[in-house]
Each structure stands twice: as structure tokens, then as C-alpha cells.
C-alpha positions, 0 to 999 in steps of 0.5 A, spaced: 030 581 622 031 573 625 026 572 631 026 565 635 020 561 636 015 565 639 012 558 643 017 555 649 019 549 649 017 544 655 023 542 659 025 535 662 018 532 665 019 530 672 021 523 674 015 520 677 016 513 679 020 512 686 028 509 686 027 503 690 035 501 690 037 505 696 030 501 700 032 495 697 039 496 700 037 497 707 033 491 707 038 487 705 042 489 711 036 488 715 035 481 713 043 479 714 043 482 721 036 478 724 040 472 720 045 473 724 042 475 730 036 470 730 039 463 732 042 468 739 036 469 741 033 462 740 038 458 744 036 462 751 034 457 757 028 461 759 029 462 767 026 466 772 032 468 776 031 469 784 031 477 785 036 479 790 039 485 792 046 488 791 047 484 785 051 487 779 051 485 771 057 482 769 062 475 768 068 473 771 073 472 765 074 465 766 067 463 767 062 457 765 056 457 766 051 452 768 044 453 768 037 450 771 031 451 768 024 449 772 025 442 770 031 440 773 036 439 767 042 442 768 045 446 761 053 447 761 054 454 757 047 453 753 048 445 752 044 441 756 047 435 760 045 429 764 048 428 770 054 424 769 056 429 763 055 434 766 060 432 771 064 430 766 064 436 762 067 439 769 072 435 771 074 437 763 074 445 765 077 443 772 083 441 769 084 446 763 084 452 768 083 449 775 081 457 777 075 457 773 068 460 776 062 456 776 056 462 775 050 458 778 043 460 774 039 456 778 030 458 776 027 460 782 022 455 782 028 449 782 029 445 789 034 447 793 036 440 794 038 440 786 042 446 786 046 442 792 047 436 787 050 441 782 055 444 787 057 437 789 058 436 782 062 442 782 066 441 787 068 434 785 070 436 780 075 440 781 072 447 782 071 451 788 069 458 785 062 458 785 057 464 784 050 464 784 047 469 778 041 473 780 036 478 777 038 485 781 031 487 785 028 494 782 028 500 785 020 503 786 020 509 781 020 516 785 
């Protein structure tokens, strides 16, 4: 009579080291996408916008945007102008698309006469659609 061996034999022993691909993977991806995102989130004019009720989020879908920091200096769309080529710049929207609207976002701190030298400008140029951009006022929590 024939028997097998007695003894058994081990099996595959089990993997012990850790599969980083799939880690490698997400962290890839994770790089690309603060690439990508990071230089938007750097060029943001900081403003402390005036706080008003009834006011809604949105943008007209032909609209530029100016902005004053607390300084005083005007930026068109994120770019920042002196005076003249600010002016200059509008006259250029004017006569692209004369129904353009101006989104005013002025700092809570700038004078009120500088935001009338820019709807001078505004006007001057061409564009008579103007609105002003503000934080919503926040509802106390009940």
C-alpha cells in the first residue's frame, strides 16, 4: 500500500509588504488638481464687500468686472489698471458689446467718491448698465 507523506505541505505564505501603486495613483491626481486649481485661487483681489440685504449670487452673461481694493486701485476682470487704461479698456467693451454690464465690486473701506470716478468712467465710455456687488447679510441661526 502506497501512502502520501504524513507531514503537509505549507501553503503560499502571505504578502507582506503594502501595494503603494494604487496610493501612488491618487496622489497624482491629487497634485494635477491643486496644480491646476492653485494659480485660481492666488490671483483673488481680497475685498471686504459692503453687506446688503436681498442680494443674489449670480453674473449677468455679458458682464465685466471691476474691482476696488482698500487702496484705491481699480482692477478690470482681475488685472489691475491705472486710471486712463482702465478707461480705455472700457471704451473697448463699449464698442464690442455696448449692452455690456459693469459688476461694480468696490471694498467696504474705499470712499465713495472713488466708486463715482469709476461710474464716471463707466459712463463715459459707453456703458450705462452698472451694478453694484455685495455680500448677502447672514440670517441669525434659529
Amino acid at each position: 500500500m502506497a501512502f502520501g507523506r504524513l507531514e503537509r505541505t505549507q501553503g503560499p505564505e502571505p504578502m507582506s509588504e503594502i501595494n503603494v501603486t494604487p496610493l501612488v495613483d491618487v496622489m497624482l491626481v491629487l497634485v494635477v488638481i491643486f496644480i491646476l486649481t492653485a494659480p485660481l485661487l492666488a490671483n483673488s483681489i481680497r475685498l471686504e464687500l459692503p453687506r446688503a440685504q436681498g442680494t443674489q449670487p449670480g453674473a449677468a452673461p455679458q458682464s465685466v468686472t471691476v474691482s476696488l481694493d482698500k487702496a484705491g486701485q481699480a482692477f478690470l476682470d482681475g488685472e489691475a489698471l491705472a486710471q486712463d487704461a482702465l478707461a480705455a479698456r472700457l471704451k473697448d467693451v463699449a464698442a464690442r458689446r455696448p449692452d455690456t454690464e459693469v459688476q461694480l465690486r468696490a471694498d467696504a473701506a474705499v470712499p465713495y467718491g472713488r466708486v463715482a470716478e469709476l461710474m464716471g468712467a463707466a459712463q463715459a465710455a459707453g456703458l450705462s448698465r452698472i451694478g453694484f456687488v455685495a455680500e448677502p447679510v447672514a440670517l441669525p441661526k434659529r
